[in-house]
N, C-alpha and C positions, 0 to 999 in steps of 0.2 A: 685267645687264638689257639695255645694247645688243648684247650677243654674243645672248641669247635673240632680240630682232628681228631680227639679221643675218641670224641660222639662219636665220629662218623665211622672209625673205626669197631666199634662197640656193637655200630649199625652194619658191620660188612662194607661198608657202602667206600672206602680209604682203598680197598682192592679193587674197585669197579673203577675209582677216579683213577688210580695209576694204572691200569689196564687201557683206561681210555685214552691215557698223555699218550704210550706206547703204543697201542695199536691203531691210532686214529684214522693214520693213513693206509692202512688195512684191513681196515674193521668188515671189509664187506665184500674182500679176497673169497670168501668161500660162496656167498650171493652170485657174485659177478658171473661165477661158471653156471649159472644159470640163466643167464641173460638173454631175454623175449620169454621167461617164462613169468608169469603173474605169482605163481604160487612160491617160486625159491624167493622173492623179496618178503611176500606177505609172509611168509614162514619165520623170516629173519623180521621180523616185524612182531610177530606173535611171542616170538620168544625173548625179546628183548623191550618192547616199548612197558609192560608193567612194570619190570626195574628198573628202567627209567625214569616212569614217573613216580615212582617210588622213593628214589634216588634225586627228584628235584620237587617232591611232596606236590606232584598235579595229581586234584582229585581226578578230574576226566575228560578226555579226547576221544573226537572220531579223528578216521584218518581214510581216505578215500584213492583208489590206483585209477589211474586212468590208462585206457592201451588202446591205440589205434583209434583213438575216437568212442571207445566204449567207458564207461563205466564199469571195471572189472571187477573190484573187490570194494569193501567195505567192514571196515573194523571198528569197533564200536568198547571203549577200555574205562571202566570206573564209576565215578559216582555222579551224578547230575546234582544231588546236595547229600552231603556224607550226613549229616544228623537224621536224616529222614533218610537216609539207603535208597536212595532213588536213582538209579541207575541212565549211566547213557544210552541213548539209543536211535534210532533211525529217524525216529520222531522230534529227537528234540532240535528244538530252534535253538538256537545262537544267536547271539549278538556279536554280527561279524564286523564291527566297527571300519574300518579306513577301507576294508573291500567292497564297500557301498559305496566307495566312489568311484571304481571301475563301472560298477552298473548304473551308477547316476552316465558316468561319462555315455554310455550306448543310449542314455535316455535325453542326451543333448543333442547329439548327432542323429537320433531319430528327426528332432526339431530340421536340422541342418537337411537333412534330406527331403524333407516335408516343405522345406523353401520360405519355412518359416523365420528362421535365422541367419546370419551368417558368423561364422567362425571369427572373422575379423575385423568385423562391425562394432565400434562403442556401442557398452553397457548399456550406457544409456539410451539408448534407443529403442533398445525393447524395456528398461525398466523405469517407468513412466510415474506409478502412483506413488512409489514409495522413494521421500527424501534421505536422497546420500547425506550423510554427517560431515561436517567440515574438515579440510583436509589439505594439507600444503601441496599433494599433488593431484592434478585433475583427474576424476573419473570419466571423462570422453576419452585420457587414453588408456583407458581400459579395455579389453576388447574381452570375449567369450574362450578367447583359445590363450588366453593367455592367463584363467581362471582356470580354464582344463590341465595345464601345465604346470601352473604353482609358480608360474611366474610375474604375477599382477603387484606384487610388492604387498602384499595383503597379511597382516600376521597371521602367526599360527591361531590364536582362540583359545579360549580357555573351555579345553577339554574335559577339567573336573567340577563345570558349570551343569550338575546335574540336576533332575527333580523327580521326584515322587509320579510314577504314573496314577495313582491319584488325587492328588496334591493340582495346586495351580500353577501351570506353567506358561512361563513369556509366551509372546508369540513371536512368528520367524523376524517378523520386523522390527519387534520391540530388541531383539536380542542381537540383530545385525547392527540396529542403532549406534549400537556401544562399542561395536564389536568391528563393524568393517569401515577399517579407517587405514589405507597403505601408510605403512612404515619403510617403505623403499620405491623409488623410481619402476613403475610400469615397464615389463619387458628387458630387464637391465640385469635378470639374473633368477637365479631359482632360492624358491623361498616358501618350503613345506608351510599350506594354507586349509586347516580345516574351513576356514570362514571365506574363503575364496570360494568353497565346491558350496559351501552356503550361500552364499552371493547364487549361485547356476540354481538354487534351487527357486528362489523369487524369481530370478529369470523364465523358468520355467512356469512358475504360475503364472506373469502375468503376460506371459507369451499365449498360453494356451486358456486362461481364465477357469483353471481347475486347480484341483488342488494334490501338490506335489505326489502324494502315495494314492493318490487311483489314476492319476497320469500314469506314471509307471508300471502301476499293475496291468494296466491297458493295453501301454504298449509296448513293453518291454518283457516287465514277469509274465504273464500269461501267454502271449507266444512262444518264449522258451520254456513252455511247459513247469515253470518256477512255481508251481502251487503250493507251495509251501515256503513262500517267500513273503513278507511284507516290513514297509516302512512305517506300518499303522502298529502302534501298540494295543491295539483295541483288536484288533484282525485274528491275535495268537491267542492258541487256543489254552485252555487254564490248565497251571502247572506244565507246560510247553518247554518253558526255558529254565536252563541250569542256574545253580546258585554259585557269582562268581565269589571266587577267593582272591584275596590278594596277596601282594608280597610277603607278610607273616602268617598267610595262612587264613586269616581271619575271612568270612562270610560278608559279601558285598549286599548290600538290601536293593532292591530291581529299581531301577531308576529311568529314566528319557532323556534325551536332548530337547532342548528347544529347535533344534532343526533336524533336520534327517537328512538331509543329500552326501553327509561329510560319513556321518558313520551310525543312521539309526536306522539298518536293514537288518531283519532276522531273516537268519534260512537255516535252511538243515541241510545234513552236509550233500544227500543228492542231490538238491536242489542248487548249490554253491557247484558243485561236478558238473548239471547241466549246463549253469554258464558258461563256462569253462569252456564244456564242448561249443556251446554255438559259436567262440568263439578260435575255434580251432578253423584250420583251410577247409577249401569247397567240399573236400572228399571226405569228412568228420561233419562239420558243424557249418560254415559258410557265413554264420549269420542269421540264420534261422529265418532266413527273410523278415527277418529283424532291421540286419544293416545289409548293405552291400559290402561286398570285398572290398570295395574303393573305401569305404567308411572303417574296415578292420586296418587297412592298412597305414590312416590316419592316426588311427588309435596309438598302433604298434611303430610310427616310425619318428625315430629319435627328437624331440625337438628341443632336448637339454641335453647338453654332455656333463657339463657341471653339475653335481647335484649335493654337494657339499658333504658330511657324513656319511651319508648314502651311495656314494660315490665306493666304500671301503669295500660294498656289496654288489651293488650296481655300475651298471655302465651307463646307466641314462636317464631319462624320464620321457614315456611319449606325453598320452594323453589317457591318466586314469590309470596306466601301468608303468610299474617299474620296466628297462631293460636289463639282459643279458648279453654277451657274444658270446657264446659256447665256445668250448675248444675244439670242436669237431666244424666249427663255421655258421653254425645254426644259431638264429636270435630268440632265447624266453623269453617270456613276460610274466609276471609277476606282482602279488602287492599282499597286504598283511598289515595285521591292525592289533590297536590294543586299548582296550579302555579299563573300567572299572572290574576287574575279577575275570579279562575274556582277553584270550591273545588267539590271533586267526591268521594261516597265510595260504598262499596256494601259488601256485607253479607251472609252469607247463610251457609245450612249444608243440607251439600252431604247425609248423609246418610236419612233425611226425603221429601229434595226434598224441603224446606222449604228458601225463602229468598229475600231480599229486595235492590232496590240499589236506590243512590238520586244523582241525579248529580245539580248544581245550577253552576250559573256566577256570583259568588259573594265569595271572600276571609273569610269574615264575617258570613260562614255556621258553624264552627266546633259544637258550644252546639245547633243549629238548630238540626246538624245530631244526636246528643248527643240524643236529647228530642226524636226524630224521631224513633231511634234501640232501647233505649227503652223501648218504646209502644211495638212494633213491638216482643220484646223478650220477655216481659212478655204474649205479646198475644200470641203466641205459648207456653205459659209455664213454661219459662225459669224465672229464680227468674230474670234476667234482663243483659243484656250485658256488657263486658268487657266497650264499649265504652260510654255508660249511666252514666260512672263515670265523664264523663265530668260534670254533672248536679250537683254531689257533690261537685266538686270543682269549678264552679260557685257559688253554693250557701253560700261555706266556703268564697267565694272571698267576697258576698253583705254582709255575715257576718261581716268581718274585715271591709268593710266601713263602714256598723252603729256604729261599735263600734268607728273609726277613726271619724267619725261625731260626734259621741256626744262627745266625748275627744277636737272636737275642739269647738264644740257649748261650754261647760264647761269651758273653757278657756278661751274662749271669753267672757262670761259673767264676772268671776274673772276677767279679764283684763279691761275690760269696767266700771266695778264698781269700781277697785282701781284709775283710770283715774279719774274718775269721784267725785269722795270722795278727791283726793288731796293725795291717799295711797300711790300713785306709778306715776314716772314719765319718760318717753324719756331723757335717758341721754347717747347723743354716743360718747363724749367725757371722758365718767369714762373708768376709768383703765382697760386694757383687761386682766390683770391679774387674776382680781375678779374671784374669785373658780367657780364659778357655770357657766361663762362665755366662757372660752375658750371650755368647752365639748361640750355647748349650740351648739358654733358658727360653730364646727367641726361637728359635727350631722347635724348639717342644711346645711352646706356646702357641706358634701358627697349626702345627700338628692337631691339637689338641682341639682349636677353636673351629680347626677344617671340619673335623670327623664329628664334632657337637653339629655344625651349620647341617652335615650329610643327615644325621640321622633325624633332623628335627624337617627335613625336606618331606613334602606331598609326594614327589616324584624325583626321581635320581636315576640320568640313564645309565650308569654302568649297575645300579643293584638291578633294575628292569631287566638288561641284557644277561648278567652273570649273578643270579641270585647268592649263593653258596658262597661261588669263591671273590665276593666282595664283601661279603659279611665276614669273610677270616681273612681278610685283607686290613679290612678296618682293625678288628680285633690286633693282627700284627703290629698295625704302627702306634693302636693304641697303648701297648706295652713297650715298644722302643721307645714311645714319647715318655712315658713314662720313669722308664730305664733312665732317658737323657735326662732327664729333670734330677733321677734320686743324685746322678753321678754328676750334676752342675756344684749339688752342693755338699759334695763326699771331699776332705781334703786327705794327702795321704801324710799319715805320719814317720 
């Protein structure tokens, strides 16, 4: 733990952290008096997001303004793969994982308009060829909008169920097999489902007797002028997409899902910004004669208030996007994704025309994006965004270490002076009996056994969310556990 501050001190990088505890809620006082102009944020953007990522080691981010319904600016920061120096750029794809099901969602509700579905019709009725897997609660009461919600009782899926885009992969059925089986009562509450928006995508085939990614590109990507969007791994063009990294940095190898409607959309970031627009009001984007406004406002209108964790960010879930309530009255919408080496999110409100998106290849983005929306909220106005609370609870996190450091600096000094004096000595042959002992040993042992289970984890959402300061979090308690153990079996003489 103090080797992780030294570094970071070593790095400069201990005055950028404590400049950011302090100024957080002002970080963008001098921004602000520039407000409606494009250039005073992107300015505050140019000078700050390289030390940033530098500061949470992301190779590379685009980062997209949106104003009035245009597309204003575009910034393009780092390495598409650092070994080969291959830079980000306008061109490159993303794998913008869990934002693919905002535009799945437009690609349901196209069905919905088209009178080919209904919103609140059983599954089962449009999905005919393929046998549901046994299950203690019926899939008749399943419906279509209650898959677009995340409220079918459907689990989450296993997201790190990757393969080789040349290698043999399942097909959508073999992998729903296994996979879509409700773990909770239909409609009884919210329950984040990659394999639920998997489910809509057989729906989708066997509604329309095509197949998922040229459905879409039909009628969706290609009227919003999305040409540089696809669900097909085959479609991108070579050496297109960045090489992701993960949480230690390490180089992720390009891999597929067995499905695509939950999160296997590439696009490049204008292409991710044209969404956005068409989904902005009549006087921006409308729908692109995509949807109707009757159809956006379905999207956009609340039908979870619960939304469990999400809830710490959000106010809600429509259908395919996060909500907001602004503090000016106005409702965002929102959503953001993460997979293998690619963290994406994007932002906006329909009703000003107003919004931002970041996509990076690097898992180590989340208080990146945190710092990022809110500048970007307060610059429009906003006391600051749902998602800006990541910067509070980073900075709650570097709290609990200083205090966790000095508890153990103090300890250590007590310890080293009774050693030293002849007060206290190493005895681990005295009786485990001793009072103060066994709770010592049991404290340190659950400690011990937590932070081994942490680190041997695939996924851990507080390292996901706060890379940095969970790793000297850990380091902290793994020397108090430590501490607690040497001083279980220290007797004083």
């Amino acid at each position: 733990m103090i080797s992780c501050l030294l570094d970071k001190f070593k790095k400069h990088k201990l005055i950028v952290i404590v400049l950011m505890i302090i100024m957080a809620a002002l970080s963008f006082t001098s921004a602000i008096s520039g407000e409606g102009q494009v250039g005073g944020f992107t300015g505050h953007l140019d000078g700050d997001v390289p030390e940033m990522m530098d500061h949470y080691e992301i190779p590379g981010a685009s980062i997209g303004i949106i104003e009035a319904g245009e597309l204003r600016w575009k910034g393009f920061y780092g390495y598409a793969d650092i070994e080969g120096e291959r830079e980000i750029t306008e061109d490159t794809y993303f794998r913008v994982e869990s934002i693919s099901k905002s535009v799945t969602a437009w690609g349901v509700m196209k069905l919905v308009e088209d009178g080919m579905i209904d919103l609140d019709e059983p599954i089962t009725k449009y999905i005919r060829e393929w046998s549901f897997p046994e299950s203690r609660f019926s899939y008749d009461t399943i419906t279509t909008r209650h898959l677009l919600t995340h409220t079918s009782g459907m689990p989450l899926g296993d997201f790190l169920d990757r393969y080789s885009p040349e290698g043999e992969v399942p097909s959508l059925e073999e992998s729903l097999g296994t996979k879509a089986i409700p773990m909770a009562e239909p409609g009884k509450g919210f329950t984040y489902s990659n394999t639920g928006y998997n489910l809509l995508e057989l729906l989708v085939e066997e509604v329309t007797g095509r197949d998922f990614a040229e459905y879409m590109k039909e009628k969706v990507l290609g009227p919003l002028g999305m040409d540089n969007s696809t669900y097909d791994w085959g479609d991108l063009p070579e050496g297109s997409v960045p090489t992701g990294y993960d949480m230690e940095g390490t180089p992720v190898e390009s891999y597929v899902y067995p499905e695509k409607a939950s999160g296997g959309m590439f696009a490049t970031l204008e292409d991710v910004a044209a969404f956005m627009i068409a989904g902005m009001g009549e006087e921006y984007g409308g729908g692109k004669n995509v949807l109707t406004s009757k159809s956006l406002d379905q999207l956009y209108r609340p039908a979870v208030e619960s939304i469990g964790i999400y809830g710490l960010v959000f106010d809600g879930y429509g259908m395919g996007y996060y909500l907001e309530d602004l503090s000016n009255g106005q409702r965002s919408v929102a959503n953001g994704g993460q997979g293998g080496g690619v963290m994406t999110y994007f932002h906006y409100v329909p009703e000003t025309g107003e919004g931002i998106v970041i996509l990076t290849n690097s898992q180590r983005s989340w208080p990146f994006f945190g710092r990022i929306i809110d500048d970007w909220a307060r610059w429009n106005g906003y006391e600051g965004a749902g998602f800006g609370k990541i910067l509070m609870a980073e900075n709650i996190l570097w709290i609990i270490i200083v205090i966790l450091s000095a508890a153990f600096l103090i300890r250590l000094y007590m310890l080293s002076r009774g050693l030293v004096k002849g007060e206290l000595s190493l005895s681990p042959s005295a009786p485990l009996s001793r009072t103060r002992r066994i709770p010592s040993v049991l404290i340190s042992a659950v400690t011990l056994m937590g932070l081994m289970w942490a680190v041997n984890q695939d996924y851990l959402f507080i390292t996901a969310v706060f890379p940095i300061a969970s790793s000297c979090l850990g380091a902290a308690m793994l020397l108090l556990a430590l501490e607690q153990l040497f001083l279980a079996f220290s007797i004083e003489d």
